[in-house]
N, C-alpha and C positions, 0 to 999 in steps of 0.2 A: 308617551314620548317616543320619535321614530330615534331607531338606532341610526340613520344613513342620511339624517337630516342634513348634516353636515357635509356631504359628500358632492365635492364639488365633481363636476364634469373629467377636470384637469387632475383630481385626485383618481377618479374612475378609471381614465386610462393608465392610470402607472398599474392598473391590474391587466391579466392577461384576458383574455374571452375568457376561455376554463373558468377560473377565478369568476369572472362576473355571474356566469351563467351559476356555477355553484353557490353563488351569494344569492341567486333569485329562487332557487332550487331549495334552498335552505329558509326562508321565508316561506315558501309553499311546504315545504315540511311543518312547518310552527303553523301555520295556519290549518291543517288537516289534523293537529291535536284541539281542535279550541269551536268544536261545535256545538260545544253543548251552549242551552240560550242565553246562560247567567255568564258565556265568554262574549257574545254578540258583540259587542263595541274593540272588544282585542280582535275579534276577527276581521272585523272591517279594518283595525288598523294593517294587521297584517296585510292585508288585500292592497292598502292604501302602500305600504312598503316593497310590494310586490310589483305593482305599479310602475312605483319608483326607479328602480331599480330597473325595471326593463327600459324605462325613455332614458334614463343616462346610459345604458346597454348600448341601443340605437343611435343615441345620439355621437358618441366617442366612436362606434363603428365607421357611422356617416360621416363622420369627420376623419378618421384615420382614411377610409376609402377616395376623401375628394382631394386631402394633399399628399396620397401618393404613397403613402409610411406602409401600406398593407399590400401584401401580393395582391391580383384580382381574383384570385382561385380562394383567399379567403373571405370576400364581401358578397361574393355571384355564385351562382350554381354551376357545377361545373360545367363544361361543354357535351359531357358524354351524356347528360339528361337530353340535350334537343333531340338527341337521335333516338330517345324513346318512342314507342309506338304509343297511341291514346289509349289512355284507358275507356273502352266501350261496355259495355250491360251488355251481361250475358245472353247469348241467343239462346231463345227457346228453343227446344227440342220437344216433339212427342215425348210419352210416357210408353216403353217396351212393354207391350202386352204381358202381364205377371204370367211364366211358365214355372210350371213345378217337377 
């Protein structure tokens, strides 16, 4: 039986992000106790709840973000990321001839 079956969209937002993220956080908790194989089907539940809970996550975000109710600094990356430089692979160097 899912604990969050019930959990409509419009109940999801009366929680704050913290809140949700820690309710999905806590489902991946309960599912990192249950590997052993005689749990296999409560694991997949969990997994199935874990799920869950992240598309009502998105979904209440997506929605708080499109009428406006969320600042942009909390749906977007901030601006101070564009000004990052790429991340590139490491250049090769020589190997320093071993001195002793």
């Amino acid at each position: 039986m899912s604990q969050h079956a019930g959990l409509s969209p419009e109940r999801c937002a009366a929680f704050s992000l913290d809140q949700q993220v820690l309710m999905i956080a806590n489902e991946m908790n309960r599912a990192a106790k249950l590997m052993a194989p005689a749990d296999r089907e409560r694991l997949r539940s969990a997994y199935e709840r874990i799920l869950q809970l992240a598309d009502l996550t998105v979904q209440v975000a997506g929605r708080a973000a499109s009428d406006g109710s969320c600042s942009a600094g909390a749906t977007s990356w901030p601006a101070s990321t564009s000004r990052l430089p790429p991340i590139l692979p490491p250049t090769p160097r020589p190997c320093a001839p071993f001195s002793a």
